[in-house]
C-alpha positions in Angstrom: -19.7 -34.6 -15.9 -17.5 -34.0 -19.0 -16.7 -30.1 -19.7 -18.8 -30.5 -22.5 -21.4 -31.9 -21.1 -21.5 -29.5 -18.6 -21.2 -26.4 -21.7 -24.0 -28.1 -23.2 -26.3 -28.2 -20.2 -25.0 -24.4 -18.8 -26.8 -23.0 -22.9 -29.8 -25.1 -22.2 -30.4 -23.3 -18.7 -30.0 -20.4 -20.2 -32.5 -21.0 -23.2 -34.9 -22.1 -20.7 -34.4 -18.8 -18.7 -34.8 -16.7 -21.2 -38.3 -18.7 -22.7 -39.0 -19.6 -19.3 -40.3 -23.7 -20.5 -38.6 -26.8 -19.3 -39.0 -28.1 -22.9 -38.0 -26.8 -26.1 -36.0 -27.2 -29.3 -32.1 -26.1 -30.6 -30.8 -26.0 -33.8 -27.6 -27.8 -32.9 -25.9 -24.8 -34.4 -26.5 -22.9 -31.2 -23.9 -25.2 -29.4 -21.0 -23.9 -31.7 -18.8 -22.9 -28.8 -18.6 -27.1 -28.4 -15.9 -28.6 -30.2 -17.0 -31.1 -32.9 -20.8 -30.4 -31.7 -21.7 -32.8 -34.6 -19.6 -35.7 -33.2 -19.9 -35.8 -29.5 -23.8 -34.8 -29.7 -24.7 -38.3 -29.3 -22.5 -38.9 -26.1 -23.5 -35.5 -24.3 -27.6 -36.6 -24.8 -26.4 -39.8 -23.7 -24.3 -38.7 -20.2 -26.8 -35.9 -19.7 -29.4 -39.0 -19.6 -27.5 -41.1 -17.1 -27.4 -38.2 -14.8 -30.7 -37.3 -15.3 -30.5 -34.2 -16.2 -32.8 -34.3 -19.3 -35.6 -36.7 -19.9 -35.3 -39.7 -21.7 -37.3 -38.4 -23.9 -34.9 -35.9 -25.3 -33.9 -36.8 -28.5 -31.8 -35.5 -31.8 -33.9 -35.4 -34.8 -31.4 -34.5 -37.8 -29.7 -31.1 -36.8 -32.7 -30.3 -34.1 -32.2 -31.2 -30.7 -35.3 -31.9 -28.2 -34.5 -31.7 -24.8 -36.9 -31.9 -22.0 -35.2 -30.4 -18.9 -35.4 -32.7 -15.1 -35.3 -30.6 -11.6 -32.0 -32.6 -11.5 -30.7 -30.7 -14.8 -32.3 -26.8 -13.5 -30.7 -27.8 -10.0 -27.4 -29.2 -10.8 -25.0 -25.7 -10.6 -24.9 -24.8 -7.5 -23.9 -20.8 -8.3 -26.8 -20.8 -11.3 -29.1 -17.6 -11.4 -32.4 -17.9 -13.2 -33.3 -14.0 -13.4 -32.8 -11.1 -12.2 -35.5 -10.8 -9.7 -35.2 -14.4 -8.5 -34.8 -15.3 -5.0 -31.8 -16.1 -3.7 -30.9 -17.5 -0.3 -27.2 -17.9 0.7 -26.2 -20.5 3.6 -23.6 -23.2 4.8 -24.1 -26.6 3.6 -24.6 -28.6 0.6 -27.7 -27.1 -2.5 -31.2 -27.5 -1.3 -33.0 -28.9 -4.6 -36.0 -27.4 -4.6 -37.3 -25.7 -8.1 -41.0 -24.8 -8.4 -42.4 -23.0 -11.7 -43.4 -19.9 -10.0 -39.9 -19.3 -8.0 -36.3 -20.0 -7.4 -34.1 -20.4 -4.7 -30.6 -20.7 -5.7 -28.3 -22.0 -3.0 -24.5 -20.9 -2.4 -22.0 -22.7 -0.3 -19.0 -21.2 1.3 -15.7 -22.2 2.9 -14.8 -21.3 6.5 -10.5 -21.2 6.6 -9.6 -22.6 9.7 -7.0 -20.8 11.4 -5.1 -21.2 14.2 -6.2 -24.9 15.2 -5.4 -25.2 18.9 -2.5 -28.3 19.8 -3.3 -30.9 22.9 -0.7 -31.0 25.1 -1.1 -34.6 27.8 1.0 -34.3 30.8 1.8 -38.0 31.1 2.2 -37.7 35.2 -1.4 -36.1 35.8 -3.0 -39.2 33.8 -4.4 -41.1 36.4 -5.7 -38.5 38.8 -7.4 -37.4 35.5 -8.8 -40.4 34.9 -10.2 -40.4 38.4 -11.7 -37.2 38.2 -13.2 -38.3 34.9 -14.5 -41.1 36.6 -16.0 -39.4 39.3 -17.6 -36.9 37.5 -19.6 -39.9 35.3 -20.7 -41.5 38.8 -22.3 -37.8 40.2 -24.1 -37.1 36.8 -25.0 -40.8 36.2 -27.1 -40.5 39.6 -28.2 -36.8 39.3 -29.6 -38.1 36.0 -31.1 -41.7 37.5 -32.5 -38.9 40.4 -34.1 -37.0 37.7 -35.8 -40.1 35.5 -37.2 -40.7 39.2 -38.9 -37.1 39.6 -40.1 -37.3 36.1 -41.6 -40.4 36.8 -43.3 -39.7 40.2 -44.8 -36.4 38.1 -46.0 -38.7 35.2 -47.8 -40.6 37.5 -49.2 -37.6 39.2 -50.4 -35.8 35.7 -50.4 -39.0 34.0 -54.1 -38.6 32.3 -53.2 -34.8 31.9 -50.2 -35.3 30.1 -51.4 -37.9 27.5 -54.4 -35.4 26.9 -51.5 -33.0 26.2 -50.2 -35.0 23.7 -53.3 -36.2 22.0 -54.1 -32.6 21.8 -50.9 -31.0 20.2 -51.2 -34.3 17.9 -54.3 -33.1 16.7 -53.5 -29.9 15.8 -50.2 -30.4 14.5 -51.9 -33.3 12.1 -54.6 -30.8 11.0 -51.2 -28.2 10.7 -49.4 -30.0 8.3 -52.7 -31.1 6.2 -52.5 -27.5 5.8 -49.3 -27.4 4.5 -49.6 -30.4 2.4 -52.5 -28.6 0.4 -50.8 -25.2 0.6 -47.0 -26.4 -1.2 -49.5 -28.5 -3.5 -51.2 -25.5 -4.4 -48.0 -23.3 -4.7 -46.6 -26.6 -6.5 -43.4 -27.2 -3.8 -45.0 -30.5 -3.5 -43.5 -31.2 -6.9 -39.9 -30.4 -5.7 -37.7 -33.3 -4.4 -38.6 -35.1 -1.0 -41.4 -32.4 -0.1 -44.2 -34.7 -0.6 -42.5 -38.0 0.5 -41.3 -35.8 3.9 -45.3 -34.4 4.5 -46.8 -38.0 3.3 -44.8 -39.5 6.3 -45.8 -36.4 8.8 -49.1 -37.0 8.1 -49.0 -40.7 8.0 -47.0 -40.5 11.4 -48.6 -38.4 14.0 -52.0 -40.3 13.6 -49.8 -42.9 15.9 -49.5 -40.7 18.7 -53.4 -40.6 19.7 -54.0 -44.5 18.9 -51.3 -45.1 20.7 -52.5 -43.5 24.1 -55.6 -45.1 23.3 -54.3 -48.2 23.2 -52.8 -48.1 26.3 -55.9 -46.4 28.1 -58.6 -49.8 26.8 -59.5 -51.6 29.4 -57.4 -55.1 28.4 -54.2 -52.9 28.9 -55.2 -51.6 32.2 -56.0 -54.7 34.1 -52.6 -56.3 33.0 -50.7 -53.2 33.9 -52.3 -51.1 36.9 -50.4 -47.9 36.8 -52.9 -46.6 39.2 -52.0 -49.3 42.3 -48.6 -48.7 41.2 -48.9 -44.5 42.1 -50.6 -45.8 45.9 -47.8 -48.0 46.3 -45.4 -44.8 45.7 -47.6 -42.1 48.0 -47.5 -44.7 50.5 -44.0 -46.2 50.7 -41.7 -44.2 48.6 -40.3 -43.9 44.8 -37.7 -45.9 45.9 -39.1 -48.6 48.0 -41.6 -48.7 45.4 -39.7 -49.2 42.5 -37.5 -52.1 44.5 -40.9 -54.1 45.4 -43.6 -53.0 42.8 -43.6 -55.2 39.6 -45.0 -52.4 37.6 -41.9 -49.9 38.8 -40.8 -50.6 35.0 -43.6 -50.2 33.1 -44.0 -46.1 35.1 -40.4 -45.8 34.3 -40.8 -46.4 30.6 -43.8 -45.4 29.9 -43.1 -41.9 30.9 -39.7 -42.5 29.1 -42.2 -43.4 25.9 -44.1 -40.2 26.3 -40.9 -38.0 26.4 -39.9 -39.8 22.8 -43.7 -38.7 21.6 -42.6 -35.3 22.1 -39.8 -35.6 20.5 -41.1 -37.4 17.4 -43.8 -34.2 17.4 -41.0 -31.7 17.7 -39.1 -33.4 14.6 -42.4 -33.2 12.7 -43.2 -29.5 13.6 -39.5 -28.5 12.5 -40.0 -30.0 8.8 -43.1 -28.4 8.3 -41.4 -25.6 9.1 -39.4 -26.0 6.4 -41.9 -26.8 4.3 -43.7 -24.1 4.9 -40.2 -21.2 5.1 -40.1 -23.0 1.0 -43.9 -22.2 0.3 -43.9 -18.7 1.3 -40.8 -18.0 -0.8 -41.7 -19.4 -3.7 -45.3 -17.5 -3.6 -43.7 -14.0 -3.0 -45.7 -13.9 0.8 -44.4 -10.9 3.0 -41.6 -10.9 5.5 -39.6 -12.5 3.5 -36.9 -11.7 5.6 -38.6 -13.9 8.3 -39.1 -16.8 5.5 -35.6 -16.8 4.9 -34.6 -16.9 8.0 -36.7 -20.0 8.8 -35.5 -21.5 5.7 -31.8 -21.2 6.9 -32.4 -23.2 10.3 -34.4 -25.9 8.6 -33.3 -26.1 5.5 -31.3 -28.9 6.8 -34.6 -31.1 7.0 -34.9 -31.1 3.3 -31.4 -32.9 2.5 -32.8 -35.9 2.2 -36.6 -37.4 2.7 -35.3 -40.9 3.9 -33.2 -39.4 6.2 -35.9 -37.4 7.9 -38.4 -40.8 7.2 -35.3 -42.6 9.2 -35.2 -40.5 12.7 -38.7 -40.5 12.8 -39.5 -44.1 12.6 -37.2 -44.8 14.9 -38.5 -42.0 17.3 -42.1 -43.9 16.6 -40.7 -47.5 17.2 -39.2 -46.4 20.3 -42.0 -44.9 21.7 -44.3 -48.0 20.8 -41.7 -50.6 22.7 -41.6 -48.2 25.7 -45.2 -47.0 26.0 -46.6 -50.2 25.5 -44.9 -52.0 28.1 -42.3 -54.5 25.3 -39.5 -52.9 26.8 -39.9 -53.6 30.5 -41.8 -57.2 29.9 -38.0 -57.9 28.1 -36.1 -56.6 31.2 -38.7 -58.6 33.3 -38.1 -61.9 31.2 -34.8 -61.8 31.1 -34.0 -61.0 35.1 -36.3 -63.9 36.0 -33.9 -66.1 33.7 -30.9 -64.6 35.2 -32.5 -65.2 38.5 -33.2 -68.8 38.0 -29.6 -69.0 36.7 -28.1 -68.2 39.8 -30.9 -70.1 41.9 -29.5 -73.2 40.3 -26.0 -72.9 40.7 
């Protein structure tokens, strides 16, 4: 943005602070400190448009200047301070745009130096027994982790209805949570701000999957394709391993578990916007401890950068969930070793 511009929109902040409205009118006299106010008027209105830091509705009526302030126009100085007794929040990291009517947070980033920035020194003669430990070390924590994925699965199938109810459950309440939260920012008028409601639309929107999805795989039709029950006597008689060598549902245990550990997670990147959501409520409304609230905001606050990213990591936390609960993923693997296998039988 031009200086000017940037002059222009600092005195309009400042009007606005001082009458607290988003929309008023100026004598273009109180712009003097511009040079040639009278000339450039036109291309400031204009630039300030383009960035959307006024409405296009703003316009210049002979020497009187309407301007109707956007949250991108009270949000766009990072170091800005509404009033005296506004809030203000200081953290790492780029401006969290959130403006309300009955609050302000004002956002202020800092530099780390970096000192002192340690130097790699390679020994050319100890590369390859390097490499080999390097090697070796991927091997043991490849198979500690395949050892693990095995345990985990022999437990699913041991608390397998116990652990969907678990998940059904917390999906409940965390849906009926963040319906609470949707009405509560609306009502403290957060949901206003940038990507609040797009970010709680999709949270709401989003953990309604979880229980349909468990139901789904729980109907009958799903069952008697894919008996997860035979497949647990085949394990308590023969062996995790044996079983998953022999069994033709050995995948479908595997990823289905691996499905329900992605559920979770898409619930535990829910819960940790709402927190967020909720850290930006309770400031802007003045609640007590806000010591607490600020301290919440400055480990979430992260989750508010940008809606589509948060929309992003959860969709694909849901859509990797589906392909593994439901079965997609294995019935792939399945397909595609019985074409490899036929391959080779023909050669």
């Amino acid at each position: 943005m031009r200086k000017d511009s940037e002059i222009f929109l600092r005195k309009c902040l400042q009007y606005k602070t001082e009458i607290g409205e988003d929309a008023f009118e100026l004598n273009i006299t109180y712009f003097g400190g511009i040079p040639n106010i009278e000339v450039e008027i036109d291309e400031i209105i204009n630039e300030l448009k383009t960035l959307k830091c006024i409405s296009k509705k703003s316009e210049i009526i002979g020497e009187t200047i309407q301007i109707f302030l956007t949250l991108d126009g009270i949000t766009y100085f990072s170091k800005q301070k509404i009033n005296e007794n506004g809030i203000t929040i200081n953290f790492n990291g780029d401006q969290i745009n959130v403006v309300t009517d009955n609050g302000r947070i004002d956002a202020k980033n800092y530099e780390k130096d970096i000192d002192n920035i340690p130097k790699t020194i390679v020994v050319e003669g100890n590369k390859n027994s390097r490499e080999a430990s390097s090697g070796g070390s991927g091997d043991q924590l490849f198979g500690l982790g395949l050892i693990g994925m095995l345990v985990l699965t022999v437990f699913y199938l041991d608390y397998r209805i116990k652990v969907q109810l678990c998940l059904v459950l917390a999906s409940i309440i965390i849906e009926v949570a963040t319906v609470g939260v949707y009405y509560n920012s609306r009502k403290a008028q957060v949901i206003y701000g940038k990507n609040i409601k797009e970010m709680l639309y999709f949270n709401m929107a989003g953990i309604i999957c979880i229980p349909l999805l468990i139901g789904i795989i729980n109907m009958p039709l799903y069952t008697s394709k894919i008996d997860l029950d035979d497949f647990k006597k085949i394990v308590d008689m023969d062996g995790i391993i044996k079983a998953f060598l022999n069994s033709e549902y050995a995948y479908y245990a595997f990823f289905q578990m691996v499905g329900m550990i992605l559920l979770a997670f898409f619930m535990l990147h829910i819960v940790c916007s709402d927190f967020y959501i909720i850290a930006i409520t309770n400031i802007v409304i003045g609640k007590k401890g806000k010591w607490f609230w600020n301290s919440l905001f400055k480990l979430t606050y992260k989750r508010g950068k940008d809606w589509k990213i948060h929309v992003s990591i959860g969709i694909l936390f849901l859509v990797m969930s589906i392909l593994c609960v439901i079965g997609i993923v294995p019935y792939i693997i399945d397909v595609l070793s019985n074409i490899n296998a036929n391959n080779l039988s023909k050669i």
